[in-house]
C-alpha positions in Angstrom: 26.5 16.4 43.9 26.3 16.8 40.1 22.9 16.4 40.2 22.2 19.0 43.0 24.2 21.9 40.2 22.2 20.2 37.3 19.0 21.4 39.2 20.0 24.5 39.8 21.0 25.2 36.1 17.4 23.7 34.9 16.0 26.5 37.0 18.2 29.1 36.2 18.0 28.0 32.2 14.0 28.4 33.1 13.7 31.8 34.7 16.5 33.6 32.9 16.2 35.0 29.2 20.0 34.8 28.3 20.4 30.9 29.1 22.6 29.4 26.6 25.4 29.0 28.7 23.5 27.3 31.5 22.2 25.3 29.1 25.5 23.8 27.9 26.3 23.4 31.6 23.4 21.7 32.3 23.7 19.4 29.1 28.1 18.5 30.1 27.0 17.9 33.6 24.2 15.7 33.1 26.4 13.8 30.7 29.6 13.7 32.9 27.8 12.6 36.2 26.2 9.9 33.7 29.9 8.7 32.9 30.9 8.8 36.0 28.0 6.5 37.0 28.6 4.3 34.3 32.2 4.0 35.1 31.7 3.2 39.0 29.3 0.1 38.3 31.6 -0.9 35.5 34.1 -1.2 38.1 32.1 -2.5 41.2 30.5 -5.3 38.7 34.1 -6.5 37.3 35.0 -9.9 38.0 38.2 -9.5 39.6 36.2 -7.3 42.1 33.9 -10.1 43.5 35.4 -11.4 46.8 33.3 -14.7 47.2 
């Protein structure tokens, strides 16, 4: 779902003059949904989390 916002900031940043703050938007929520990526895997790839 992060992504789908991201997208629609990109475009809005790209047709509107007065962008800046879509532009911070877009930057946070590209780097949050990263983190939040990041932190999943960390946690589906810990050992106590393998049930061999």
């Amino acid at each position: 779902m992060p992504t789908n916002f991201a997208k629609l900031l990109a475009s809005d940043a790209a047709m509107v003059r007065d962008s800046d703050r879509h532009a911070w938007a877009l930057h946070f929520l590209q780097d949050m949904s990263k983190a939040i990526i990041d932190d999943v895997v960390k946690v589906l790839e810990a050992p106590c989390n393998n049930r061999a």
